[in-house]
N, C-alpha and C positions, 0 to 999 in steps of 0.2 A: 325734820329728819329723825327718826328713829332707828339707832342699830342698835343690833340684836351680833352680839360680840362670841364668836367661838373659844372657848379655852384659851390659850395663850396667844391671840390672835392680837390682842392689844399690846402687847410687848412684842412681837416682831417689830425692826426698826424698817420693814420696806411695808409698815402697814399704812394704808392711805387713809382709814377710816377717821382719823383723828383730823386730818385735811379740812373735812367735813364740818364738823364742829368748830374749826377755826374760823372761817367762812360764813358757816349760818349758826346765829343766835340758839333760834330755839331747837337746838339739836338734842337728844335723848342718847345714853346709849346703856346700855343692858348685859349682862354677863349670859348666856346662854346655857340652859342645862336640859339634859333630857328628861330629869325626873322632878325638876321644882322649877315654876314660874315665879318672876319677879312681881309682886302684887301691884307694884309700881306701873310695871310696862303691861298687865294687865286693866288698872285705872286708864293708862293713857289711851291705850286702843277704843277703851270703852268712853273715853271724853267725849262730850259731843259738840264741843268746837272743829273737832278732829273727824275727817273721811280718812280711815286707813286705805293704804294701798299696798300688799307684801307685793316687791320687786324680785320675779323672779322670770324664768323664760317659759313661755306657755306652752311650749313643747311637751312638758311634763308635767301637764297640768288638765283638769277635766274642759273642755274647750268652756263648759259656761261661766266656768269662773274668770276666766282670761276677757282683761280689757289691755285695749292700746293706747287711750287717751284718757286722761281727767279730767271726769267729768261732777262735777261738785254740787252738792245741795244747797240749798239756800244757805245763808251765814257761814258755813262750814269752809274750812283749809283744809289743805291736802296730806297728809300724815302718810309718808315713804316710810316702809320698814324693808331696811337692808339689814340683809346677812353677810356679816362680817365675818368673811372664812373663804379657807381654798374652795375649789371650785364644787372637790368631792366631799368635803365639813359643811358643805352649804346647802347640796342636796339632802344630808341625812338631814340635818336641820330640819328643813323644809318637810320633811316627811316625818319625820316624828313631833312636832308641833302640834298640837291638836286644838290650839288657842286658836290659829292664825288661821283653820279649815272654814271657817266663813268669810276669811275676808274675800274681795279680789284681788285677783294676780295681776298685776301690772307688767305687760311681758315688752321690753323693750324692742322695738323694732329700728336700730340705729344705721343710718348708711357706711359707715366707717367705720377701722376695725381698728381695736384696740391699740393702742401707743403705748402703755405700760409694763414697761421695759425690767421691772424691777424682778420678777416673779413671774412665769409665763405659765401659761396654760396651754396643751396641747391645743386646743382652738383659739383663733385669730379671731373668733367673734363674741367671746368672755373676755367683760371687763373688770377694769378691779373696782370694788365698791365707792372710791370717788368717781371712778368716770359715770359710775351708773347714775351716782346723786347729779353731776352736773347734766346728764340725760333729762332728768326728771326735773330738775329745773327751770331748762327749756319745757317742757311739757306742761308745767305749772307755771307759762306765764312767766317767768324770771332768768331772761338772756342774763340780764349783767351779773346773778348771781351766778351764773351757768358756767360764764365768758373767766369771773375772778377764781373758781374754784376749778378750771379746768389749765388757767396757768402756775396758779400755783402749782398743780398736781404735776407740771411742767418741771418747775421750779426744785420740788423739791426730788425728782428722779433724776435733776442733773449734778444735786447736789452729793443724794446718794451714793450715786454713782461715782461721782467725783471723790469721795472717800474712798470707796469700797478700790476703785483705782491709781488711788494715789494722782489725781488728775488737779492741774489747777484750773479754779473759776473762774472764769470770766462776769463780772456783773452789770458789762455792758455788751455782751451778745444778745440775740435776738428771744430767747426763751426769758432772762431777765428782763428786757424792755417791754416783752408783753405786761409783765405783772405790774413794773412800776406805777403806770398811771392808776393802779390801785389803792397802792400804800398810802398810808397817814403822812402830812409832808412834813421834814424835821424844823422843829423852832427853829 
């Protein structure tokens, strides 16, 4: 996974982006600017262990660049680049980029609409940048990676929330029991 981070987007506390990285090892993430690229996040696109994929909705996209499935080169992984930002930091993003104008768009085509309760979007069919990665997971081949990072993202919006509410936890309700059979067991 590689994000590609807006402005203060990494210090908002209802960001999911960091979920991500907790989850999977070789996650990348990057500061975002309009006017200077990361030479860094520049190398990595251009690795050639690495098939980039920018995740975005193909709606807005020239149809040839738009794929729905991963489809991979010999030896090569799958390289997600999510944009970490509101919905409308995401589009500019996307269009002022001129790095990412070769890559394909990876346009998610998901059955179910969004659970992310934290920060809403006027549409019910934008996710927040974890649930996309857990999308993409599944698409690459990796349910259980898909399955642990889409309770956590459970996990921690009830936890959220549970602050932001003055609510008490429960850590044996059903949103907790999903994630447990994840965890490291205690000595």
């Amino acid at each position: 996974m590689c994000l590609v981070m807006h402005d203060v987007e990494p210090l908002k506390p209802s960001n999911t982006g960091w979920l991500i990285a907790d989850v999977i090892d070789e996650t990348s993430a990057f500061p975002w600017s309009r006017t200077e690229v990361d030479p860094e996040l520049l190398a990595l696109i251009a690795d050639p262990q690495w098939q980039p994929y920018i995740v975005f909705p193909g709606e807005f996209v020239a149809p040839e660049r738009v794929v729905s499935e991963v489809r991979l080169e010999e030896g090569k992984r799958p390289l997600f680049i999510l944009l970490d930002a509101t919905w409308s930091e995401a589009r500019k993003m996307f269009r002022k980029s001129p790095y990412l104008e070769h890559l394909p768009v990876l346009s998610l085509e998901p059955e179910q609409l969004s659970r992310y309760k934290l920060r809403r979007s006027k549409r019910d069919d934008h996710f927040c940048t974890a649930e996309v990665a857990a999308l993409c997971l599944e698409l690459a081949q990796d349910p259980l990676a898909s399955e642990v990072l889409d309770a956590y993202l459970d996990v921690f919006s009830t936890h959220y929330l549970a602050a932001k509410y003055q609510l008490v936890i429960d850590p044996d309700d059903e949103v907790h029991n999903r994630l447990k059979p994840f965890l490291p067991s205690a000595p």
